[in-house]
N, C-alpha and C positions, 0 to 999 in steps of 0.2 A: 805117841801122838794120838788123840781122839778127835775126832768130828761129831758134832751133833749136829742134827739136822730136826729143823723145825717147819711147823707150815707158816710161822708168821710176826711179825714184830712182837707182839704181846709174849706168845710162849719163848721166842729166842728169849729174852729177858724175862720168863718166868725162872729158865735152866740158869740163864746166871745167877740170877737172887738166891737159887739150891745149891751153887756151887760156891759164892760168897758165902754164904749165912753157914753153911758147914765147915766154913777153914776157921769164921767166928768160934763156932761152937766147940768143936776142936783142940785149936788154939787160941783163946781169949786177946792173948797179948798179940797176935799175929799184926804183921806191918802189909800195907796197904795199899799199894800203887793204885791211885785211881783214875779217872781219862772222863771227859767234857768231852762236846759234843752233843750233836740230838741220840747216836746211838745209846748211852746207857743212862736215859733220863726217865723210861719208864720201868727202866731195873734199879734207881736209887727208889722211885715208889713203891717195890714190891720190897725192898731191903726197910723202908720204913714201916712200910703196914707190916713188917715182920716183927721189929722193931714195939711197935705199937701193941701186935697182940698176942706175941707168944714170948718177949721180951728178950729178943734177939740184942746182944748187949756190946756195945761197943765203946763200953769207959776204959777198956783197958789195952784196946789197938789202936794203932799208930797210921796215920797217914802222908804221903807222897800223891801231891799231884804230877802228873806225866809234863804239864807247859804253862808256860803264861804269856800272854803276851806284852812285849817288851813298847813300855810307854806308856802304859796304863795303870792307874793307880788300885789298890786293893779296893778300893770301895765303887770306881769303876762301874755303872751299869753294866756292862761288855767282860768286865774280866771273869777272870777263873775262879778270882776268889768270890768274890760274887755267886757265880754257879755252882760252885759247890756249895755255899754255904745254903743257899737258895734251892738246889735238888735236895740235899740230905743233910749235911752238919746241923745247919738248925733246927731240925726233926730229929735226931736221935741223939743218944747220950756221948758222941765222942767228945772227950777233952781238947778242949782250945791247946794248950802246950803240945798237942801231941798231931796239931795240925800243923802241915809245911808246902810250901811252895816256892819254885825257883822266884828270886824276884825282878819282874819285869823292868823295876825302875833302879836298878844296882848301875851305877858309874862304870864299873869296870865288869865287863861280862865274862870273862876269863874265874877271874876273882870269882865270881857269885858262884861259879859252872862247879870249879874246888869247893866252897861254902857248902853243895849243896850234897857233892858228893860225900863230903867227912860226914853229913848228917846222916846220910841213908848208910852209909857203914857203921856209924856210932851207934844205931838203932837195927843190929846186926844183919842189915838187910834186908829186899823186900821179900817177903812170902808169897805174896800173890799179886802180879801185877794184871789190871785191865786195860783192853788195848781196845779200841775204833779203830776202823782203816778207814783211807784214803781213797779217795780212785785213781790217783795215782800209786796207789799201796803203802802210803806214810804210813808212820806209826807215831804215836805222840808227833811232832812237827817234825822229823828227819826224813827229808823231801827228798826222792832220786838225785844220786850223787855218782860220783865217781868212784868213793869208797866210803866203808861202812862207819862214820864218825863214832867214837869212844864213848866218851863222858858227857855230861850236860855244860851245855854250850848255846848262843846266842845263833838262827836260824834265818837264813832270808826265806820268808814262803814265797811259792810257786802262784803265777798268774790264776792256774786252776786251784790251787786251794785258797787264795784268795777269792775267788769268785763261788766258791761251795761255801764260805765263812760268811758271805756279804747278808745271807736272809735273817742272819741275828743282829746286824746291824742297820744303821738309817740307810743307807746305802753302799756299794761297794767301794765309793771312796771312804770312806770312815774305816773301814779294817785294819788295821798294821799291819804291816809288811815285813814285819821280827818278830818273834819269839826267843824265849829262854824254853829248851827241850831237854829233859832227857836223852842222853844219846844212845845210839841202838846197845852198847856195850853196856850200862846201865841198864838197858831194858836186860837183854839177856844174863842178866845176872839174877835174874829174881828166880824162887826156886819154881815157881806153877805160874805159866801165861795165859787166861784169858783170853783170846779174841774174840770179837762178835762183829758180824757184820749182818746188815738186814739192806733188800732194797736189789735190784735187777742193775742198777748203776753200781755197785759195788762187784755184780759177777765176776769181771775179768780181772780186779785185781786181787778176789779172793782166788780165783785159776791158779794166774802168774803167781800169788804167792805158795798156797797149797803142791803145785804142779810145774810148775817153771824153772827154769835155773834161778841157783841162787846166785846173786848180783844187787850191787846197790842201786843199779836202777828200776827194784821193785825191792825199794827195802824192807818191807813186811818178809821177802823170801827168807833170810834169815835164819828165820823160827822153826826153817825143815831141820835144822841144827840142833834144836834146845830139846833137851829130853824129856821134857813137862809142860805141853804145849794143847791147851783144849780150844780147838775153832768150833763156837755156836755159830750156824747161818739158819738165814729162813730159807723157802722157797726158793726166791727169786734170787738171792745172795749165789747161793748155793746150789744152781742152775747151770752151772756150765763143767761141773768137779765128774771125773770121770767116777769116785767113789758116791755119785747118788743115790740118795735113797737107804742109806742103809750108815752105821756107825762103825767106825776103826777105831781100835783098841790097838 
């Protein structure tokens, strides 16, 4: 497990863009879990201007987004697909077929949660998943629970990450209240984790996950488990971690 530690939004998401753009370069065909949110909107722009001028190439890797939300249409102002398509898909060269996402408006959310699993094992799995946390320590939507959920499955969100979600919306009654998520067992199957967290509001639940027992009520903790696990913090993220100031290898 690595830590890096950064002085601040911009370089935490400089180090990610070097650590995507190298599993790119690497392995071309590499599968993609990737994550929404404000955390990696200024690292899908460092991944484009990569894109742009060194022609960092992504016709031949494969994408997974981490959620969507459940009742919202693809075309959706608010959704995932939207934001993605809007941070990076339509700025670089990924193939339309080779873009996926749970779908939010599937009848049967059971059903969709299998659909989406057989896809991400048909497509031998993911290589490199990215994660945002929570301040509750979610990861993709898998909110404190009782225990650690499997597979990709339909989510009620938590009053606080409702209320963290409400500033991309007209207000915080507009949010949903479901999601379709990735389950943490999905997540930990990917071979190299990602996480980034930036901001002094995220301290305690990078602590609790970094440092805390592991339990599902800080399901980010986890990841003390997976043996390919890189947490980027800034400053103020990465403020409270007894290993400050300096990186674990």
């Amino acid at each position: 497990m690595r830590i890096i530690f950064t002085d601040h939004y911009e370089s935490m998401s400089e180090e990610a863009a070097k650590i995507i753009a190298a599993q790119l370069w690497l392995k071309p065909d590499s599968v993609l879990g990737l994550a929404t949110g404000g955390t990696p909107v200024v690292l899908y722009q460092k991944l484009i201007h990569l894109y742009e001028t060194v022609g960092l190439d992504f016709s031949q890797a494969t994408s997974f987004n981490l959620d969507e939300y459940v009742g919202l249409s693809p075309n959706d102002e608010q959704s995932y697909h939207r934001f993605m398509h809007e941070n990076l898909f339509d700025h670089v060269n990924i193939r339309n077929e080779r873009i996926f996402f749970p779908d939010g408006l599937a009848d049967d959310a059971a059903a969709e949660g299998m659909r989406y699993e057989k896809a991400i094992e048909a497509a031998g799995g993911i290589d490199l998943q990215l994660l945002g946390i929570g301040r509750n320590a979610h990861i993709g939507f898998n909110e404190p629970a009782d225990c650690f959920t499997r597979t990709t499955h339909k989510v009620a969100l938590k009053g606080n990450t409702i209320a963290a979600n409400a500033r991309f919306f007209a207000s915080e009654r507009d949010v949903p209240h479901e999601a379709m998520s990735m389950g943490i067992g999905t997540i930990f199957q990917a071979r190299h984790i990602l996480l980034l967290a930036s901001g002094a509001e995220k301290a305690q639940a990078v602590k609790d996950t970094w440092e805390g027992t592991i339990t599902p009520a800080v399901p980010a903790s986890i990841l003390q488990l997976h043996p390919h696990v890189t947490l980027i913090v800034d400053r103020e993220a990465g403020s409270l971690l007894a290993a400050k100031g300096k990186e674990l290898a």
